[in-house]
C-alpha positions in Angstrom: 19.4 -2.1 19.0 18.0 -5.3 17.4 14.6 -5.5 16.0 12.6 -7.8 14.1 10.3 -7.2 11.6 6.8 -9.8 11.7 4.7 -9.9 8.7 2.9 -12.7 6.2 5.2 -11.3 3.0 8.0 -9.4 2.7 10.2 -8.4 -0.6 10.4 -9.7 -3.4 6.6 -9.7 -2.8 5.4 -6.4 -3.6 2.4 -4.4 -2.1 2.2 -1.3 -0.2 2.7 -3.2 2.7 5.6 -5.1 1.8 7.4 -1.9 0.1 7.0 -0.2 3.9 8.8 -2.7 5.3 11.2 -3.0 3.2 12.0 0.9 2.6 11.7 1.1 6.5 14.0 -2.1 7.8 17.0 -0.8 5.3 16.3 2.9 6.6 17.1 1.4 9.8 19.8 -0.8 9.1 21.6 2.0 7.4 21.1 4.2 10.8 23.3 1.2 12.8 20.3 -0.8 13.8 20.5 -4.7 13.3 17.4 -5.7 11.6 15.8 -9.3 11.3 12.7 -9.9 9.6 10.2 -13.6 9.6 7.8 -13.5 6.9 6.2 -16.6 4.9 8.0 -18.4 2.1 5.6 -17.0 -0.4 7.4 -18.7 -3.2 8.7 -21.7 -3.2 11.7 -20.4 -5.0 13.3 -17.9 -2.0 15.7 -19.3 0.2 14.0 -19.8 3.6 17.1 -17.6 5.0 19.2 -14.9 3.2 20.3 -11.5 3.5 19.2 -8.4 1.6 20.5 -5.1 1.7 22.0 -5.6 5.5 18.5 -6.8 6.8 18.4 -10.8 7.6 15.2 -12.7 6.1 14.0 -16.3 7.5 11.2 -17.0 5.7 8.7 -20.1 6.8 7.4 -22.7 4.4 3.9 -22.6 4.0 1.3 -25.3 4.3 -1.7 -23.7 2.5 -3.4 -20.2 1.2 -6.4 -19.1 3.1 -8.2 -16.5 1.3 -5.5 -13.5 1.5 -3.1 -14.9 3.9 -1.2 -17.7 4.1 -0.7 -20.2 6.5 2.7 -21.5 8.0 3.0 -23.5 11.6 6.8 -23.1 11.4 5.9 -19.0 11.0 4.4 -19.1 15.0 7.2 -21.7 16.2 10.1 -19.7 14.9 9.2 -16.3 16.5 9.1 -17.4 19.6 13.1 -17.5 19.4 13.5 -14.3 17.1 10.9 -12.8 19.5 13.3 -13.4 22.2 16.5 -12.1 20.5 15.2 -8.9 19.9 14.7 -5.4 22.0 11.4 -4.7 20.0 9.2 -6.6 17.8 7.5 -4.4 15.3 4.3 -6.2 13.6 2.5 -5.1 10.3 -1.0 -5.9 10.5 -3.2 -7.3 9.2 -1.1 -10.6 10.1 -3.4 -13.7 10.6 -1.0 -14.6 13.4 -1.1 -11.5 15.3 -2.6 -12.5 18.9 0.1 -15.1 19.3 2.8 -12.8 18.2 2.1 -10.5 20.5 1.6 -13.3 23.6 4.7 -14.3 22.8 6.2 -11.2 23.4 4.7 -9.8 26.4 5.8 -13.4 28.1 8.9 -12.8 27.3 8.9 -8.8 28.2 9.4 -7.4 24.6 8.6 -4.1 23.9 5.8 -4.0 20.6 4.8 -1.5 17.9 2.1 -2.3 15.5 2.2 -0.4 11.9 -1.1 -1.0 10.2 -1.7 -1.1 6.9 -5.2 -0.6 6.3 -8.2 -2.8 7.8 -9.0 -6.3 6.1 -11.6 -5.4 3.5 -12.6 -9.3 1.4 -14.8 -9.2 -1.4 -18.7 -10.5 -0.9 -19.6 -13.9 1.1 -20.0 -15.2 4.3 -16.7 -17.2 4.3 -15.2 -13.6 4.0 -17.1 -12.0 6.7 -16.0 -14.1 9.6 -12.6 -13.9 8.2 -12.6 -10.2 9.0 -14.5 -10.9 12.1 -11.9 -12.8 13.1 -9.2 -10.4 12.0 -11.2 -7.6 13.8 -11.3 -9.0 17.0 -7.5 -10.6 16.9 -6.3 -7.0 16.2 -8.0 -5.4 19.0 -6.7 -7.7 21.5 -3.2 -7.0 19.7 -4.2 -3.5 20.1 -4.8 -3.6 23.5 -1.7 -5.5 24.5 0.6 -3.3 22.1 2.7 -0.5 23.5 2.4 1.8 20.7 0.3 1.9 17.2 1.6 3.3 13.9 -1.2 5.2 11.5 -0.5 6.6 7.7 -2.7 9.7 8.9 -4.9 10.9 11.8 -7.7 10.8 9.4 -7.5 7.4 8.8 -6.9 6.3 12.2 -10.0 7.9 13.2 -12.3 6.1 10.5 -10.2 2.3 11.2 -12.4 -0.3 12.4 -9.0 -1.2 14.4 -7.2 1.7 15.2 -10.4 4.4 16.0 -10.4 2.2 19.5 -6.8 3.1 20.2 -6.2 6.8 19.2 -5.1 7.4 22.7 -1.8 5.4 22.0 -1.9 5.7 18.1 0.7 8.1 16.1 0.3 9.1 12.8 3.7 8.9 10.5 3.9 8.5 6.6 5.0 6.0 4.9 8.3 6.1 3.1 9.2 7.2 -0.4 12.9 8.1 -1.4 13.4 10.7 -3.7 15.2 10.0 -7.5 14.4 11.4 -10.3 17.0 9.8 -12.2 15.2 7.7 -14.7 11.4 9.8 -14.5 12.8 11.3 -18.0 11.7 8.1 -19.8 8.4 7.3 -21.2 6.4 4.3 -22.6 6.1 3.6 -26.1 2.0 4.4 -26.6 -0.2 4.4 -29.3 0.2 7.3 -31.1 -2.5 9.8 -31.1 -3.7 8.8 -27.9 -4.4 12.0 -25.5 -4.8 12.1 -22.8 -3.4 9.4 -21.1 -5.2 8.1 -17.9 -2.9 6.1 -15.9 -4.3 3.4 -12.7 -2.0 1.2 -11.0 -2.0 -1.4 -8.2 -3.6 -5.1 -7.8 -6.8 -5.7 -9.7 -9.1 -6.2 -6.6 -12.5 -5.3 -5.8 -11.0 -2.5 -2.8 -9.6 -0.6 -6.0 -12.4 0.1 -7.5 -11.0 0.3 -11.2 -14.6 -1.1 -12.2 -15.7 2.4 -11.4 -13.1 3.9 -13.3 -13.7 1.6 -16.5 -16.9 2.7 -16.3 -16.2 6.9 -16.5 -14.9 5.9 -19.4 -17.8 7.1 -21.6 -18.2 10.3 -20.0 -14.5 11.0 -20.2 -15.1 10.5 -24.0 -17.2 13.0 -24.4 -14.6 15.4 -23.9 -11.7 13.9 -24.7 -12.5 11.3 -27.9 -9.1 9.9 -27.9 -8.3 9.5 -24.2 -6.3 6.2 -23.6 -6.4 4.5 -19.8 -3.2 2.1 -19.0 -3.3 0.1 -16.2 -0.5 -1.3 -14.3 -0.3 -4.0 -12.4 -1.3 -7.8 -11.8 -4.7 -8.7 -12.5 -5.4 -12.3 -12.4 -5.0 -12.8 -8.4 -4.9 -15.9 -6.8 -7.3 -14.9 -3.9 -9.9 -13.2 -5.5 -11.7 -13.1 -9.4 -12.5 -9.8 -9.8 -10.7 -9.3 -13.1 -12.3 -12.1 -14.7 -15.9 -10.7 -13.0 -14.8 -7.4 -14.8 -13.8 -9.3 -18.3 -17.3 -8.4 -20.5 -17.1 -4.8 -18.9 -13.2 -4.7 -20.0 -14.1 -6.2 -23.3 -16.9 -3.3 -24.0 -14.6 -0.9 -23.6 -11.2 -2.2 -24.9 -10.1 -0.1 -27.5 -9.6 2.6 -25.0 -7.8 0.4 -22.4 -3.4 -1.0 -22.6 -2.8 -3.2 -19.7 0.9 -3.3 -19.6 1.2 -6.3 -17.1 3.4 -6.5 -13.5 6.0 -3.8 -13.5 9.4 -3.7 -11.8 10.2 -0.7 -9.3 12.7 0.5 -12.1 9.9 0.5 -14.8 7.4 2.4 -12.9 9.5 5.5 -13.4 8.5 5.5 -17.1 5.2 4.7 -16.6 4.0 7.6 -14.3 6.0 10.1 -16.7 3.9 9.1 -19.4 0.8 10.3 -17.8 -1.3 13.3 -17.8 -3.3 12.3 -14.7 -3.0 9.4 -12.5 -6.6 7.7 -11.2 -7.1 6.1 -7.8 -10.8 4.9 -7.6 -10.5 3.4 -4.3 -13.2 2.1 -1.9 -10.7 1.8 0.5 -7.0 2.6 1.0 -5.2 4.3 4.0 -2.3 5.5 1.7 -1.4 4.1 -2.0 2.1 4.2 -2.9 1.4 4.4 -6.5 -0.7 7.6 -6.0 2.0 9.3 -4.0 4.8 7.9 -6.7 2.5 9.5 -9.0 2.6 12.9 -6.9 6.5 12.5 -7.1 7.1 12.1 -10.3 4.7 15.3 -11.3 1.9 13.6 -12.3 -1.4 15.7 -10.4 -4.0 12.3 -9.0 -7.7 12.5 -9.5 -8.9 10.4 -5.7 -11.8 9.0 -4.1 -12.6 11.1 -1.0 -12.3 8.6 1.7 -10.1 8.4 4.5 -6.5 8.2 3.7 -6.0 8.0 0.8 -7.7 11.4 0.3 -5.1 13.5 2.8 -2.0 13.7 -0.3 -4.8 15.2 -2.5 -6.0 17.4 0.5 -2.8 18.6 1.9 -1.0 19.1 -1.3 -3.6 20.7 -3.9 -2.0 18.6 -6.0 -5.2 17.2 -7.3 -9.0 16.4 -7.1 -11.4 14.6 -5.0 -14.0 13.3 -6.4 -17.1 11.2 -4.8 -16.5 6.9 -4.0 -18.7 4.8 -6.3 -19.1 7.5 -8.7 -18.2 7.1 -12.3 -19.3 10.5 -13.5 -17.9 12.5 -10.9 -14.5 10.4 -11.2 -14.8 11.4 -15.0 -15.6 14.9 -13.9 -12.0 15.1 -11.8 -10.2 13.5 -14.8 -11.6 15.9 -17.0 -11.0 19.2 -14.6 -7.5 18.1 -14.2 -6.4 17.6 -18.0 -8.3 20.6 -19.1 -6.1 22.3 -16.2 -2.8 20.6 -15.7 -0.6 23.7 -14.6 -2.7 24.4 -11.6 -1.9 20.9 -10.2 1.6 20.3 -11.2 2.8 23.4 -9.8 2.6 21.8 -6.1 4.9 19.2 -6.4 7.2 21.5 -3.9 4.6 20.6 -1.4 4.8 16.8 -2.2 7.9 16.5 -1.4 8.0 18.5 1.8 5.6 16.2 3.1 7.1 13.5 2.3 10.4 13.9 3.0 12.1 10.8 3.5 15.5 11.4 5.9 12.5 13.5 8.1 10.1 10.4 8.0 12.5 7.8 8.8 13.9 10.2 11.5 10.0 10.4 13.5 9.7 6.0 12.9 13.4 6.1 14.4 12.4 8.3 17.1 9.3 6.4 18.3 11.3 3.1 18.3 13.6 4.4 20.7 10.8 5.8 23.1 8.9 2.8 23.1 12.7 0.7 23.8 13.6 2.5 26.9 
């Protein structure tokens, strides 16, 4: 069966987004399926075609950044014949594009799944509400003209702006995460003296909510004097200031704060093994990868309890909710899990029973096939 993968970025970009696709178009290429994937030339640098790890990338030059996305004429010319050479077309929204996409293939009689990835959420500003306007209504035309719809959970699905319109032809499957332990022995170099360490991870943007984090800080110090808080990740982004909005609230509380920069997939390892709890302050995620790489590698999560990204915590017991936009009760779950570390850890059984990879790939191959026939 040949399918083709549509999205604005695809690997060596990484997000959650990206890493799903990836992780999900070599699953499928490894099952016998032929795999193409169009994406944006995100830097100028990648070849506009090559081939990684059996799955064929064409990547489209791009013209100019518009907030988050990117924008690339070629991108829409170019599906039209990839479109055409494929069985089914499988789209990862939110994709600026994604009305057209989808026109093109129910012209030419293509069978369509959508996988979102979490509703477009911009910082403040009226240039950035009728982007998502426009995004919002885009994807529920896409919606209504898709044959199936791909959720992280049921509970998020129920609470999407996008996908709460379409439960009726919406499933629910997990993302991906393979299972290797092989280099979660390692551990960073930290300050010594430094306990516990508090560990965030992901891009520094407003949806995060590391601000709230940063600001627990005090009331985790009550408790724990010498607590250190690394952070992992990109922070200067291109789209959005928030880091440098954050700097004089960084600044007040830098002694108690490493940012170790960007890591690579094969650092990450190291850096989630030197934890004692990992922190995802969230105002809105369907599913972070770093909190369930966390989960994986041992480390219990401390959570915001909104939809998606609270059903690891929930399901697993291998952590705490706490309330969104609450620094003292995020302090108060940071606190209860360090002071109580055994009775998290000891469910990382259940973490990786739920997230089982051969199992997962097996229920995204099985709806591909039902929605090919």
């Amino acid at each position: 069966m040949k399918l083709l993968f549509v999205l604005t970025y695809y690997t060596p970009h990484w997000t959650g987004l990206t890493e799903h696709a990836r992780r999900l178009a070599e699953g499928l290429v490894d099952r016998g399926y032929s795999v193409r994937v169009i994406a944006t030339q995100h830097d100028a640098s990648l070849p506009l075609v090559e081939t990684i790890r059996g799955v064929q990338v064409i990547r489209c030059p791009v013209w100019f950044r518009l907030s988050r996305t990117l924008v690339s004429p070629s991108f829409v010319f170019k599906s039209w014949s990839l479109i055409n050479d494929a069985d089914c077309v499988i789209v990862y929204t939110p994709l600026a594009e994604v009305v057209l996409i989808i026109a093109m293939a129910k012209i030419q009689k293509k069978k369509m799944i959508i996988i979102h990835n979490g509703d477009l959420i911009l910082p403040k500003g009226a240039i950035n509400r009728m982007i998502e306007l426009i995004f919002d209504y885009s994807s529920r035309i896409a919606g209504i003209l898709a044959d199936r719809l791909i959720a992280y959970s049921d509970d998020y699905a129920k609470h999407s702006r996008f996908l709460s319109r379409f439960l009726h032809k919406t499933t629910a499957i997990l993302s991906l995460f393979p299972q290797d332990d092989r280099q979660r022995r390692k551990t960073l170099a930290l300050p010594k003296g430094k306990t516990p360490i508090i560990g965030f991870a992901g891009r520094f943007v407003e949806e995060k909510g590391f601000d709230i984090l940063i600001k627990s800080i005090p009331f985790v110090l009550k408790k724990y004097p010498n607590a250190l808080f690394v952070f992992s990740g990109e922070t200067r982004m291109s789209y959005e200031r928030f880091y440098e909005r954050m700097l004089p609230l960084i600044e007040r509380f830098r002694p108690y704060l490493l940012f170790l920069g960007k890591r690579s997939q094969e650092e990450m390892p190291s850096f989630y093994t030197s934890l004692d709890v990992f922190v995802l302050p969230s105002r809105s995620d369907c599913l972070a990868f770093v909190q369930v790489e966390a989960m994986l590698a041992g480390v219990p999560v401390v959570a915001t309890d909104i939809p998606g990204a609270r059903v690891p915590v929930k399901e697993t017991g291998m952590g705490v909710l706490v309330k969104p936009e609450d620094p003292e009760d995020l302090a108060r779950g940071i606190c209860e899990v360090v002071r109580n570390p055994s009775r998290y850890k000891k469910n990382k059984d259940k973490v990786l029973s739920m997230f089982d990879y051969a199992k997962t790939l097996d229920k995204y191959e099985k709806l591909i096939q039902e929605v090919a026939r």
